[in-house]
C-alpha positions in Angstrom: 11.9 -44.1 -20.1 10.9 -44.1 -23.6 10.1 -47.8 -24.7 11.4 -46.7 -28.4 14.9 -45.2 -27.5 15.9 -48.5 -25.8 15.4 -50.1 -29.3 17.6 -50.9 -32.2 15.8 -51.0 -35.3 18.2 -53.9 -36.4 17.0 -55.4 -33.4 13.1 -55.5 -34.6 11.2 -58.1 -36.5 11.7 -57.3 -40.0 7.7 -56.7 -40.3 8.5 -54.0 -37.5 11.1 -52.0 -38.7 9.0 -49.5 -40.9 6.3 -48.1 -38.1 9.2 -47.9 -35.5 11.9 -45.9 -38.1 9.3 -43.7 -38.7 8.4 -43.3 -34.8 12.0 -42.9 -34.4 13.5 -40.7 -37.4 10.4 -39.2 -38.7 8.2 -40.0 -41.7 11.1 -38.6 -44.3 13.5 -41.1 -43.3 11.8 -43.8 -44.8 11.9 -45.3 -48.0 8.7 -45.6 -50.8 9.1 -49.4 -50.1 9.2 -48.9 -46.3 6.2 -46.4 -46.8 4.5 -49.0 -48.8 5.2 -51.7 -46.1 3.4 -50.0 -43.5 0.1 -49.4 -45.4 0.2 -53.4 -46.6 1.2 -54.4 -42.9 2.5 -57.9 -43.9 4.2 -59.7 -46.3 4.4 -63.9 -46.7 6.5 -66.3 -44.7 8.7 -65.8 -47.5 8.9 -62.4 -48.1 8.5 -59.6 -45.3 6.6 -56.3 -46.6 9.4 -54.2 -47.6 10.7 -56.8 -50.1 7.3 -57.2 -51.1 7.3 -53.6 -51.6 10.0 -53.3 -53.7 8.9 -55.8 -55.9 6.0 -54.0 -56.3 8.3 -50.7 -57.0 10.4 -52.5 -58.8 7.2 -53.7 -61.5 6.8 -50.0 -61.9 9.8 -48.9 -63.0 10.2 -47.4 -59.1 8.2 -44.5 -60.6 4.9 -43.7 -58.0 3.0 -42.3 -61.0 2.7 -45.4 -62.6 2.6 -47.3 -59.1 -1.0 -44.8 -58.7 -2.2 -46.2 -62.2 -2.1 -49.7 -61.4 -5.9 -51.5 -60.6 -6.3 -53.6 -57.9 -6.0 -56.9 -60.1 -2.6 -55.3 -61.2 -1.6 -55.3 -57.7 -3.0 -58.7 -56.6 -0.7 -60.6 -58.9 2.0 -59.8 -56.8 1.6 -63.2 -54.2 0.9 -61.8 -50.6 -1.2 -58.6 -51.9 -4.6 -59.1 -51.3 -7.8 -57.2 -52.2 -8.1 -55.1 -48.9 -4.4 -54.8 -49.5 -4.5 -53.4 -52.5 -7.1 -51.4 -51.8 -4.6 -49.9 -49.2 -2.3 -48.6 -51.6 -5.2 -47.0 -54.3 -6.6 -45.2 -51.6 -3.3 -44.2 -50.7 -2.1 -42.7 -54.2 -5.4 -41.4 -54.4 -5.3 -39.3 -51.2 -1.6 -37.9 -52.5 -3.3 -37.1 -55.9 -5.8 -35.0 -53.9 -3.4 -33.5 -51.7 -1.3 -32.1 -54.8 -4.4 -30.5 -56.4 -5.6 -29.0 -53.1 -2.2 -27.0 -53.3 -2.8 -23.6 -52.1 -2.3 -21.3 -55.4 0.1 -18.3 -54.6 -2.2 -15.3 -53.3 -2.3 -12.1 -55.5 0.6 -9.5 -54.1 -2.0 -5.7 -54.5 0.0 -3.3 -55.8 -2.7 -0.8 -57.8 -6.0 -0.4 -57.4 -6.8 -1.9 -61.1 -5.4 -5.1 -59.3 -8.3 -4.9 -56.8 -10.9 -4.3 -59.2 -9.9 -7.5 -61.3 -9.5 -9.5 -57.8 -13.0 -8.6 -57.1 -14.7 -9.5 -60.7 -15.4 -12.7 -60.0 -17.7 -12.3 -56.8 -19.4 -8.7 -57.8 -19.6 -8.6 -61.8 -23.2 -8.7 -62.6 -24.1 -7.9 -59.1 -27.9 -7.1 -58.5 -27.4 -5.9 -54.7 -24.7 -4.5 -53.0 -22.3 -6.5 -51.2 -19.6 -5.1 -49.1 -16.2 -7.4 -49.2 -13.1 -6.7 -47.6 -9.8 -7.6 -48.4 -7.5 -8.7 -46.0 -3.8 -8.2 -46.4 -0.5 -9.5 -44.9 2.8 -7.5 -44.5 3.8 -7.6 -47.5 0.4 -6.8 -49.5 -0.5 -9.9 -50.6 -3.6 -11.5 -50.5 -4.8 -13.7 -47.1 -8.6 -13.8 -48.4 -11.7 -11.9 -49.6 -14.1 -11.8 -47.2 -17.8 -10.9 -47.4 -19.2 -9.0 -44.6 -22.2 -7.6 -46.0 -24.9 -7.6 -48.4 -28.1 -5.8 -48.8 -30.5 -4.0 -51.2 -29.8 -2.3 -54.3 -29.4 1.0 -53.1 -27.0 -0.1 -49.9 -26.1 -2.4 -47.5 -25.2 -2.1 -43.5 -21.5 -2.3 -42.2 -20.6 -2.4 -38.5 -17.2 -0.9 -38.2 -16.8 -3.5 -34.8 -17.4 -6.7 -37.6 -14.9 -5.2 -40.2 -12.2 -5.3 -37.5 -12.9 -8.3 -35.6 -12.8 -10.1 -39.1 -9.4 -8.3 -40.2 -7.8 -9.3 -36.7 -9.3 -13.2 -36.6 -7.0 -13.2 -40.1 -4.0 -11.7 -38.5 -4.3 -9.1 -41.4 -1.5 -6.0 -41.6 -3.8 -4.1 -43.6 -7.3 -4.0 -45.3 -9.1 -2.7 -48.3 -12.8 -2.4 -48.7 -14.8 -2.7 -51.7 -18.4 -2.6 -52.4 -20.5 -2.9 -55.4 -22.9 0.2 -57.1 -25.5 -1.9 -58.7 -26.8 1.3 -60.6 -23.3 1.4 -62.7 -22.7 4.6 -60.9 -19.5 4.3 -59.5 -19.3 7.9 -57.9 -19.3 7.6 -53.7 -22.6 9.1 -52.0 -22.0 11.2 -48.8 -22.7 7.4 -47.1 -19.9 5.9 -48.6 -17.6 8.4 -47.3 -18.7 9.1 -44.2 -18.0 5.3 -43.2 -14.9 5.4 -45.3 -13.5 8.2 -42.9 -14.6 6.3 -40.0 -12.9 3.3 -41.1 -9.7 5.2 -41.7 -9.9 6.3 -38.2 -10.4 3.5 -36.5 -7.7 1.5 -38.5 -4.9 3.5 -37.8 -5.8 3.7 -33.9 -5.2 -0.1 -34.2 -2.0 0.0 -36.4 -4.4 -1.6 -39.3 -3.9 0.5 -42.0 -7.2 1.1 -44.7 -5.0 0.9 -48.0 -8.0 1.9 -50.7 -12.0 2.0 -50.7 -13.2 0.8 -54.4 -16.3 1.0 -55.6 -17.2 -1.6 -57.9 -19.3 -1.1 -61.0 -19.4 -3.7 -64.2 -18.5 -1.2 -66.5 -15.9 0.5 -64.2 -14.6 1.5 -60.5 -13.8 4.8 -58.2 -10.9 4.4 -56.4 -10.6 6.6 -52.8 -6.6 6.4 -53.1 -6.1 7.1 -56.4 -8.5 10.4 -55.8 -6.9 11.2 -52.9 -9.9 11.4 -50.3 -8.5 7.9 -48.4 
């Protein structure tokens, strides 16, 4: 039997109550004070660590931006919150600061082949080799990640049709596009260039993984294989 469903949370130690609602109910049932509680631990013989909590709340206007700003002597003037107290709650707001600007941004939805050409500026404008870079896609063409699976000289670099598609299925991907760089600013395909397009091509739709476009990157420019027709 489950030691926890036997208990009341009334029936707890008041210093208790926060760690076992949240074993209980989940994380979301508890309050900022509660939350607070259980990174402080403990309050005074006085006051137990919620109300210790709320007092602290309660000093910033119950607002956790201006809770975050507060220094550690700001916090240790509140009787019962020491330094390694404190230092709880900083570290605390400072690990939900980072957590907001680690955010995923909202991937790119490819609906053109201008729209790969800009994706790709970043990693092969001013390019002095070759690089070889697929996209990889989800169901509803937008962006899972860039991926580099190549690079090599400036006049070409090696791709293993095996590594293209074990990469695009590790990702879950529902389609790719491929993209390399011309260093020379000639963005016209050799015979190389199509010949592994075409095999690509092939092999992607023998594994329901669709080839959407082959760019070819130059700085001034691109070639597109969809938009000429020869995908």
């Amino acid at each position: 039997m489950d030691i926890y469903s036997s208990i009341k949370i009334s029936q707890l130690a008041e210093e208790d109550r926060p760690r076992e609602k949240l074993l209980l109910k989940g994380k979301s049932a508890l309050t900022d004070a509660e939350l607070i509680a259980i990174l402080i631990g403990s309050g005074t013989p006085s006051v137990s660590a919620v109300d210790l909590s709320k007092y602290i709340l309660a000093e910033a206007n119950y607002d956790l931006r201006a809770l975050a700003k507060m220094s550690i002597q700001d916090l240790k003037k509140f009787k019962g919150i020491g330094e390694a107290k404190a230092i709880s709650i900083i570290a605390a707001m400072e690990l939900g600061r980072r957590r907001k600007d680690s955010e995923p941004v909202a991937k790119p939805t490819i609906t053109c082949s201008q729209e790969i050409y800009d994706l790709m500026r970043p990693e092969l404008l001013d390019e002095q080799v070759e690089h070889f870079y697929l996209i990889l896609l989800n169901r509803g063409n937008r962006v899972i990640k860039k991926h580099l699976v190549s690079q090599g000289g400036t006049a070409g670099t090696i791709v293993d049709t095996k590594i293209v598609f074990k990469i695009a299925l590790e990702y879950l991907a529902q389609s790719i596009i491929l993209i390399h760089n011309h260093p020379s600013g000639n963005a016209t395909p050799s015979e190389q260039d199509k010949r592994l397009t075409h095999r690509l091509v092939k092999v992607g739709r023998e594994l329901d993984l669709p080839v959407l476009d082959h760019v070819i990157f130059t700085d001034s420019g691109y070639f597109s294989f969809a938009d000429d027709g020869i995908l």
